[in-house]
N, C-alpha and C positions, 0 to 999 in steps of 0.2 A: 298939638294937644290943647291949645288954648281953645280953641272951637268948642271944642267939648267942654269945657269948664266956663263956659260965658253964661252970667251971672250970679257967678259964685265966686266967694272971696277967697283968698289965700290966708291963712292962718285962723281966720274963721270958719270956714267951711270943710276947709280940706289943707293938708301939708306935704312935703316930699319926705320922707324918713331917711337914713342917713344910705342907701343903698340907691334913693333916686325913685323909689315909687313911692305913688300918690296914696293917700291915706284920710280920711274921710273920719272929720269932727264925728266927737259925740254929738253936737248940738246938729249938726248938717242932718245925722241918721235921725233924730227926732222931728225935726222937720218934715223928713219925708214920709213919716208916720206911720212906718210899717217896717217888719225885717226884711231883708233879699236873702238869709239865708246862705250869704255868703260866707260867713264869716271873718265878716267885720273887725278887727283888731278894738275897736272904740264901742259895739255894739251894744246902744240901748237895751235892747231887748234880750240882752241872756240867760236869765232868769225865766223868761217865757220859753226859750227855746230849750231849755232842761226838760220842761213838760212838753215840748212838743212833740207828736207823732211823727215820723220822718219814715216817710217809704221809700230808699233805696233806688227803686227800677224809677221814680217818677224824676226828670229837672228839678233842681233847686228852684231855680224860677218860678215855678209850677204850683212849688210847694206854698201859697201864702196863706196868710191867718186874716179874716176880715173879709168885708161887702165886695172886694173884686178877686175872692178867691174860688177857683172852679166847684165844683160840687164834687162829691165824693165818688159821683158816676162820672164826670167828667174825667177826673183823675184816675181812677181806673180804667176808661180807653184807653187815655193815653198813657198807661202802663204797659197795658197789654200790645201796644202799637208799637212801644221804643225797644221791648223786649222781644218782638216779632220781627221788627225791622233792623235792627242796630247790628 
């Protein structure tokens, strides 16, 4: 797993919780300057994510707020693609 975490700090950026998974600073999520939508334990942004619109049939991934977020037609293909195909 270290591969994946190369260069990011431990106790700064990210910690193990007492079960052994990784867990991801407040301050790491701000950095990266945008939600995932994951649901985040430390998550900057949840206050933003009360008001946000969340569609169901689309990825979380998919789902982002900002300049690299799909377009609303975008997001409807692949609505229509994941519930056609899945």
């Amino acid at each position: 797993m270290s591969g994946d975490l190369k260069g990011l700090k431990e106790g700064e950026d990210y910690y193990f919780n007492e079960r052994g998974l990784l867990v991801f600073t407040e301050s790491y999520l701000e950095k990266k300057g945008r939600c995932c939508y994951s649901g985040c334990l430390h998550c900057p942004y949840d206050k933003k994510l009360k008001n946000q619109k969340v569609n169901p049939d689309i990825p979380q991934e998919l789902q982002l707020d900002g300049p690299d977020s799909p377009s609303d037609e975008d997001l409807e293909s692949l609505a229509d693609y994941y519930t056609k195909n899945l």
